[in-house]
C-alpha positions in Angstrom: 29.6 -9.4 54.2 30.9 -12.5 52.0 29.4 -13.1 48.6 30.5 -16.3 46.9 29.4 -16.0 43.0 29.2 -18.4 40.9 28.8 -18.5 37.3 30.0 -21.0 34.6 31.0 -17.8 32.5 31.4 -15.6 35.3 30.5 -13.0 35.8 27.5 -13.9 33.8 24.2 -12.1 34.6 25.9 -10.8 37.6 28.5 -8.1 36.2 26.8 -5.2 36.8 25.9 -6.2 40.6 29.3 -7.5 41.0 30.9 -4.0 39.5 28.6 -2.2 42.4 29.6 -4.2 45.0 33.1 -3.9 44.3 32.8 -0.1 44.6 31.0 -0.4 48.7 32.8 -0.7 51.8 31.6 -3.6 53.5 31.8 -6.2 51.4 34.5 -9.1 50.7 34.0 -10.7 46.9 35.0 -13.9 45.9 33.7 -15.6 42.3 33.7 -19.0 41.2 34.1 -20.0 37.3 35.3 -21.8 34.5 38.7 -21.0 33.8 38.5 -20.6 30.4 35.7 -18.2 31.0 37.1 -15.8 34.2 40.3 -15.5 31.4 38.4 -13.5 29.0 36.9 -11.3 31.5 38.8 -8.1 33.9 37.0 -8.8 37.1 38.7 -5.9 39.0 40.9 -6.1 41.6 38.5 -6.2 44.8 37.1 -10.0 43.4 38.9 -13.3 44.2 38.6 -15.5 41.2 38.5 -19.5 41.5 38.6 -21.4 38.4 38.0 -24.8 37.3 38.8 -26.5 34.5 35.7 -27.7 31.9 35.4 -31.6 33.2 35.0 -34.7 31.1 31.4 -35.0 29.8 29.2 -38.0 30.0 30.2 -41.7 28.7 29.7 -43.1 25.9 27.1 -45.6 27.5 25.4 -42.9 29.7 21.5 -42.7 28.5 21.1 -39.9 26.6 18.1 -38.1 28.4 21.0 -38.5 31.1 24.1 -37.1 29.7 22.9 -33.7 30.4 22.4 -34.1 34.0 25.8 -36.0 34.2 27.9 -33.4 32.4 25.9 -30.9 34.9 26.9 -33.4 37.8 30.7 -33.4 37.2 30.5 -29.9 36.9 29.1 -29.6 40.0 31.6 -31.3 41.9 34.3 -29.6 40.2 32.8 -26.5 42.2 32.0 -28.5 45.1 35.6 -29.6 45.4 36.8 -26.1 45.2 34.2 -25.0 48.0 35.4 -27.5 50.3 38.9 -26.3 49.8 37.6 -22.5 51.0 35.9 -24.0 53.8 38.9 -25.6 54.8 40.6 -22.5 54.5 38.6 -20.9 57.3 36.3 -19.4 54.5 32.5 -19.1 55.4 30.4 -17.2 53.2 27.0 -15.2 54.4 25.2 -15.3 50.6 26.0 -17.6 47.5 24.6 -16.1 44.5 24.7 -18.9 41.9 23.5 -19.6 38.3 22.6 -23.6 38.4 22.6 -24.1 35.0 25.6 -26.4 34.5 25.1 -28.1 37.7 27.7 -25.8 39.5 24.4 -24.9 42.4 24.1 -28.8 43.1 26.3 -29.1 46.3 27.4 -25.9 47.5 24.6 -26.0 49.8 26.6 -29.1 51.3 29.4 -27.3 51.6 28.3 -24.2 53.1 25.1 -24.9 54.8 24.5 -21.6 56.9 25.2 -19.4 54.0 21.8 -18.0 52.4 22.0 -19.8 48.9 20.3 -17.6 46.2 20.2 -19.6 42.2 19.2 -17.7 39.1 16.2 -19.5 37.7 16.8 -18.1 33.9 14.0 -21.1 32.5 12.3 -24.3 33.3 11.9 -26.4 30.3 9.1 -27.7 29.2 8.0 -30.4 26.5 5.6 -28.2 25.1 3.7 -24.6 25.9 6.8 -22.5 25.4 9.8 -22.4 22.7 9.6 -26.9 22.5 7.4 -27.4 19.6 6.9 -23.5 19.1 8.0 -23.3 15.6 6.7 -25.9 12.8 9.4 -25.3 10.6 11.8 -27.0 13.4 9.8 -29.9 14.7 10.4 -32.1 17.8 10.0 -35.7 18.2 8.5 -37.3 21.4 11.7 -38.5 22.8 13.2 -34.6 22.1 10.4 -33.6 24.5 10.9 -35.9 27.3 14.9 -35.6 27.0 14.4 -32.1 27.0 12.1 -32.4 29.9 14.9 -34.0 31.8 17.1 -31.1 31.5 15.1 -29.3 34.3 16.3 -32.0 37.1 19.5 -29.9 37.7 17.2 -26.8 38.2 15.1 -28.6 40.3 17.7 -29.8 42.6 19.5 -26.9 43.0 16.0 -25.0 43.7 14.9 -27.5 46.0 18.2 -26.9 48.0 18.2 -23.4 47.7 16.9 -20.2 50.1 16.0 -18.3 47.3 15.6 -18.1 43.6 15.3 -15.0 41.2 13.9 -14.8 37.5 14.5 -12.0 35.4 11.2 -11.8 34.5 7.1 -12.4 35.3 7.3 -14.7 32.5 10.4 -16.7 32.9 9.0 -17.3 36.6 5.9 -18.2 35.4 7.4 -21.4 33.0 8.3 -23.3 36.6 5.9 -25.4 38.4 3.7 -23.9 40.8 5.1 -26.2 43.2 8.4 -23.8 43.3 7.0 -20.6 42.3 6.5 -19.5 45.8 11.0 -19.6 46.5 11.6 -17.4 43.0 11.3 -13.9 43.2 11.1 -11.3 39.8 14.4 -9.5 39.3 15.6 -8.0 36.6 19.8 -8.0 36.2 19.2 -4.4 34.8 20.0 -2.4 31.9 22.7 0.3 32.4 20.7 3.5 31.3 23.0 6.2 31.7 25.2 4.4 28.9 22.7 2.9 26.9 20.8 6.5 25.9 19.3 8.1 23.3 22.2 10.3 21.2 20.5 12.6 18.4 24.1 13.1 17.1 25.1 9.7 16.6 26.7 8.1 13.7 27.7 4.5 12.3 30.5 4.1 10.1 30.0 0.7 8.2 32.8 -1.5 6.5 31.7 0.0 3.0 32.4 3.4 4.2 28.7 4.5 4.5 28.3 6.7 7.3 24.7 5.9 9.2 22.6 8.9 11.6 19.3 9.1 12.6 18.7 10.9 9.5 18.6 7.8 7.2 16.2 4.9 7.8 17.9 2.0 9.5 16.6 -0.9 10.1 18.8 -2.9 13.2 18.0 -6.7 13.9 20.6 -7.8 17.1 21.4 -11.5 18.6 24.0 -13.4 20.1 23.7 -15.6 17.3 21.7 -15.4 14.2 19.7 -18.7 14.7 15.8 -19.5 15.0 15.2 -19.1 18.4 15.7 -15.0 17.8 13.5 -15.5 14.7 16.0 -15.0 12.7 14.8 -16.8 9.7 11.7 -15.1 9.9 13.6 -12.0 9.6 15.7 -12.9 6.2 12.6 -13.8 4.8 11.3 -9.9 5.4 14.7 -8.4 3.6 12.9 -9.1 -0.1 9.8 -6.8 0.7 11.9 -4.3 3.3 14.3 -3.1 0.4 11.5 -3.0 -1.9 10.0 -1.2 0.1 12.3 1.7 1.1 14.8 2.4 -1.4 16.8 4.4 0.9 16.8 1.8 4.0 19.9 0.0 5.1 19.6 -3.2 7.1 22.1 -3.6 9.7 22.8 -6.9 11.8 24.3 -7.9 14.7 25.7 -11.2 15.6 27.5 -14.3 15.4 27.0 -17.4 13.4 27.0 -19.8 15.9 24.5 -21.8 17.3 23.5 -20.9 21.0 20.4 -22.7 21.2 18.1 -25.3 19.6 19.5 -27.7 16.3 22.8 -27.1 14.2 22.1 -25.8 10.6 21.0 -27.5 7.8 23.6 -30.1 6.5 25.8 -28.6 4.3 25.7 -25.0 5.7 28.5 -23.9 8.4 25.4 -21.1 9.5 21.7 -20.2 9.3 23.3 -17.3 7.8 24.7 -18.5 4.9 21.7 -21.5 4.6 19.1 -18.4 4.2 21.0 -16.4 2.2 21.1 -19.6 -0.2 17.3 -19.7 0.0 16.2 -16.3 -0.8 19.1 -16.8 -3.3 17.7 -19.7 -5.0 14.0 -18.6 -4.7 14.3 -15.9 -7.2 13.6 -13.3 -4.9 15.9 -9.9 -5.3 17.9 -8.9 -2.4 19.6 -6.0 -2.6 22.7 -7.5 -0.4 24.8 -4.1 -0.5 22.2 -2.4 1.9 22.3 -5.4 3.9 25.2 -5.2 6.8 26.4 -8.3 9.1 28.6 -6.8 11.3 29.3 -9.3 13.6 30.1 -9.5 17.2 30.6 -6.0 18.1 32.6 -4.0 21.5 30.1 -2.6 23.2 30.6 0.8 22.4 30.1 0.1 18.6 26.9 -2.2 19.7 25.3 1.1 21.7 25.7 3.2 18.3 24.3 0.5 16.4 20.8 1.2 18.5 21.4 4.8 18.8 21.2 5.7 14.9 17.9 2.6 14.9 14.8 3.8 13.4 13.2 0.6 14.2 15.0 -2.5 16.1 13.3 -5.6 15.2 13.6 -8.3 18.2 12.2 -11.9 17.7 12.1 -14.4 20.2 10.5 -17.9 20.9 8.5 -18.4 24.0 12.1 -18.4 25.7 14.4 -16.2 27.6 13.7 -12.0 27.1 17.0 -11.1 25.3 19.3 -7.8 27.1 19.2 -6.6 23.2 15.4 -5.7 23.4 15.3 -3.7 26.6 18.8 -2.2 25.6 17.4 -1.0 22.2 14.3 0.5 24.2 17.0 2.3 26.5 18.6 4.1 23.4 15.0 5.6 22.4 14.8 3.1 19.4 11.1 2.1 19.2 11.4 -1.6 19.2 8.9 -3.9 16.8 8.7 -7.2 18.5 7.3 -10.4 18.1 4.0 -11.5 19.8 5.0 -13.7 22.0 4.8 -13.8 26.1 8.8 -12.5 26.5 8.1 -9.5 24.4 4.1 -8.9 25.3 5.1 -8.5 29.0 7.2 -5.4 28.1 6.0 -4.4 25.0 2.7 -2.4 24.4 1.7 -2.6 20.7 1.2 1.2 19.4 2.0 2.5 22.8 5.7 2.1 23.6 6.6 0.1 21.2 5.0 -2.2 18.4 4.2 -6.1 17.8 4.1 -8.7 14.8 3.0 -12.5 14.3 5.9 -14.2 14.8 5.8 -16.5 11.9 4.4 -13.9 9.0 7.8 -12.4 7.3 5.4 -10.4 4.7 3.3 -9.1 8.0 6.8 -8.3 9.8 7.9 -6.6 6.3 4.4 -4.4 6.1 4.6 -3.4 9.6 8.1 -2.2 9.8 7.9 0.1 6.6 5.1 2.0 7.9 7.0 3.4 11.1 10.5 3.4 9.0 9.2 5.8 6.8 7.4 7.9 9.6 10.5 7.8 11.6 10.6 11.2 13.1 6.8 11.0 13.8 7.6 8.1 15.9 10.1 9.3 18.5 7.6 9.5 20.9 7.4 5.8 21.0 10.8 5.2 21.2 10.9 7.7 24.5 7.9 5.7 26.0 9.9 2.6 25.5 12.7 4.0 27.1 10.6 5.0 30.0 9.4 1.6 30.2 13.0 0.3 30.8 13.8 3.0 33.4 10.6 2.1 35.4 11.1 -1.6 35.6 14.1 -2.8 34.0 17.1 0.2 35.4 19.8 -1.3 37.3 20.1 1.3 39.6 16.8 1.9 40.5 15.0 -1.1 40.1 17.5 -4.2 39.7 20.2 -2.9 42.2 17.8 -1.6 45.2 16.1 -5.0 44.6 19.0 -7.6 44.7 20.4 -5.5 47.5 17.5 -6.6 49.3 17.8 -10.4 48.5 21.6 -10.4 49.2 21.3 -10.7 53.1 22.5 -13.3 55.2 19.8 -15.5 56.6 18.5 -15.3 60.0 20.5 -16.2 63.3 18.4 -18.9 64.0 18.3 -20.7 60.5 21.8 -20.4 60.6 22.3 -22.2 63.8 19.8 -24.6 63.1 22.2 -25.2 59.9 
């Protein structure tokens, strides 16, 4: 069978289906991504790579609810032009799997129109009801809601021409229209939970020295990037009562200081980082910084240990896209204390395999971290009933593998004649 994947920053959401596929007989893998992108990555051996190079973005003139869709449009024909060169070729594939994001899903259905087109609906956007308008502190104006609202023609299109969609999530396919609901399926990507276990003897070496196990109470807090969206100012504003709190705990973060969603930082800050840090700073409020560790972008390795030696991962999210990090942390028995919002309430039982918090209320997140910090070892039941959770419903193998397997098949004879 041909699979065609494509994926701005391939191989995206699809590595660990494209690292199976590349193991079985049977199958003949080409990807399709932005060149910059398919550099930084070891695709293996058994995937033919095609790159493009980042186009020009919009003009100057272009509306600006419009440049989005633009930028998205060019991109799309830079695939398109590639596609048609396969086809060309003699190349036919039996099953694109694509993320439509950056407009790379527009045309390929043009291109290849027997092939069974399969697009990853991560989110619809909306002008309000989900992370839009979700946080006061960050207002919106009317015309940020319907520019916003624009963003979703590229999804749309791309839908609209496709065979089949997949969101990771009940959630994230609940944010599209009823209208389109019907063509999107719930798939997980999957968590690898042979690698991402629970290890008793695990230890963290920070910068400073300090050695970290499961015999000390650590408090983890992981993100791409450490930026609203992920709650993140919510979280600094917890540190104050935290350290009070637990003389003994050490705070350790993951992340960079970039900006993957939502507004810059405050003017004259070059992070949220460094803008909070001012705050708390300037507000009086002691913060014992030495027991507080940003470690960065980790390897992977270092980034399992990290939730390994957890005795309480702290995950905050807008109304937006569930985060790996969460469900990872649940995989390495770290009971997880997560915000209450629809992402995290889908997976997360409060008391039960896991525990939730208001959003918004740092003192709140403070008070309820402590109590299970400082019953750690009575709690590593509900770090093993999270874990369970994630093999049930959220293992590669057994849940996200079976289930893609099942959506990667070539579409009937007859619809491809009809093609």
């Amino acid at each position: 069978m041909r699979v065609l994947v494509i994926h701005q920053n391939l191989p995206g959401q699809f590595r660990r289906l494209i690292r199976h596929l590349q193991g079985q007989p049977g199958y003949e893998l080409t990807g399709i991504g932005e060149e910059a992108a398919v550099k930084r990555e070891h695709l293996g051996p058994r995937l033919r790579a095609i790159v493009y190079r980042k186009p020009d973005g919009p003009g100057e003139k272009t509306h600006h609810y419009l440049r989005h869709f633009e930028g998205c449009v060019r991109r799309g024909q830079a695939v398109t032009r590639l596609c048609v060169a396969l086809e060309k070729s003699g190349y036919e594939p039996d099953v694109v799997l694509c993320h439509p994001g950056w407009g790379e899903g527009l045309f390929v259905k043009d291109v290849f129109p027997r092939a069974r087109l399969v697009v990853f609906c991560e989110f619809w956007w909306s002008g309000e009801g989900a992370d839009v308008g979700f946080d006061p502190e960050y207002p919106v104006s009317f015309d940020d809601r319907l520019r916003i609202r624009m963003k979703n023609s590229v999804l749309m299109q791309s839908l609209m021409a496709a065979d089949d969609g997949v969101a990771p999530t009940a959630w994230q396919r609940s944010v599209h229209p009823p209208e389109l609901r019907p063509k999107i399926r719930t798939i997980h990507e999957g968590i690898d939970t042979a690698y991402l276990a629970p290890d008793a003897d695990a230890s963290l070496v920070l910068p400073d020295g300090t050695v970290l196990t499961r015999a000390r109470p650590v408090l983890t807090y992981v993100a791409r990037n450490l930026e609203p969206y992920r709650g993140f100012h919510v979280f600094m504003r917890s540190l104050p009562r935290l350290l009070a709190g637990n003389p003994d705990l050490r705070v350790v973060v993951v992340g960079g200081d970039e900006v993957s969603y939502g507004r810059r930082p405050p003017a004259g800050f070059a992070s949220y980082r460094a803008a909070l840090a001012a705050e708390l700073d300037d507000s009086g409020q002691r913060v014992d910084w030495a027991r507080v560790h940003f470690l960065g972008k980790l390897p992977f390795a270092t980034y399992r240990t990290v939730l390994q030696v957890s005795s309480l991962h702290v995950y905050l999210t807008y109304p937006f896209v569930l985060s790996w990090s969460m469900l990872e942390a649940m995989a390495a028995g770290a009971p997880v204390l997560g915000s209450r919002t629809p992402p995290v309430e889908e997976v997360l039982r409060d008391g039960d395999n896991g525990y939730l918090t208001d959003f918004f209320d740092a003192d709140a997140l403070a008070g309820r971290a402590l109590d299970p910090i400082a019953r750690r070892h009575e709690i590593a039941a509900t770090g093993l009933r999270g874990r369970e959770t994630v093999l049930h419903h959220y293992d590669f193998e057994t849940a996200g593998l079976p289930a893609y397997l099942d959506l990667l098949k070539p579409l009937p004879a007859s619809s491809r004649e009809a093609a």
